[in-house]
C-alpha positions, 0 to 999 in steps of 0.5 A: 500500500502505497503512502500518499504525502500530506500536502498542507491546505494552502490559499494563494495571496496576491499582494497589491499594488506590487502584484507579489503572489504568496502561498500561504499555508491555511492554518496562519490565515483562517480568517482575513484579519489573521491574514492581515497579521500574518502579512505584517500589516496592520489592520484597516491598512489594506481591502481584501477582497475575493472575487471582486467582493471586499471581505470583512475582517471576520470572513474565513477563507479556505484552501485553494482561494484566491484572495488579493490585499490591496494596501490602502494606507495613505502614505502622506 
């Protein structure tokens, strides 16, 4: 019987306006505000949005998601 290898749930980050994609393991980023913390950001500083639709910060995600930061901050 042949093992198969545990690949762990991942969701795919893309990082506006740099355009930098990460993958992300799925336990670090439950919902977007942990996401927002795991990136070192802080919050209310970027607009996560999947699918077009903005996500609050108590809306999980899942693996295989595509979501994408827009950072918003002003700088000046």
């Amino acid at each position: 019987m042949e093992q198969q290898e545990f690949k762990e749930p991942t969701l795919t980050v893309i990082l506006q306006p740099e355009e930098e994609t990460l993958i992300i393991p799925r336990h670090k980023a439950k919902n977007t505000a942990r996401l927002i913390e795991y990136l070192g950001m802080r919050p209310y500083t970027a607009l996560v949005a999947r699918n077009g639709i903005p996500l609050t910060p108590d809306v999980p995600l899942y693996p295989g998601q595509t979501i994408i930061v827009r950072k918003v901050m002003s700088s000046g």
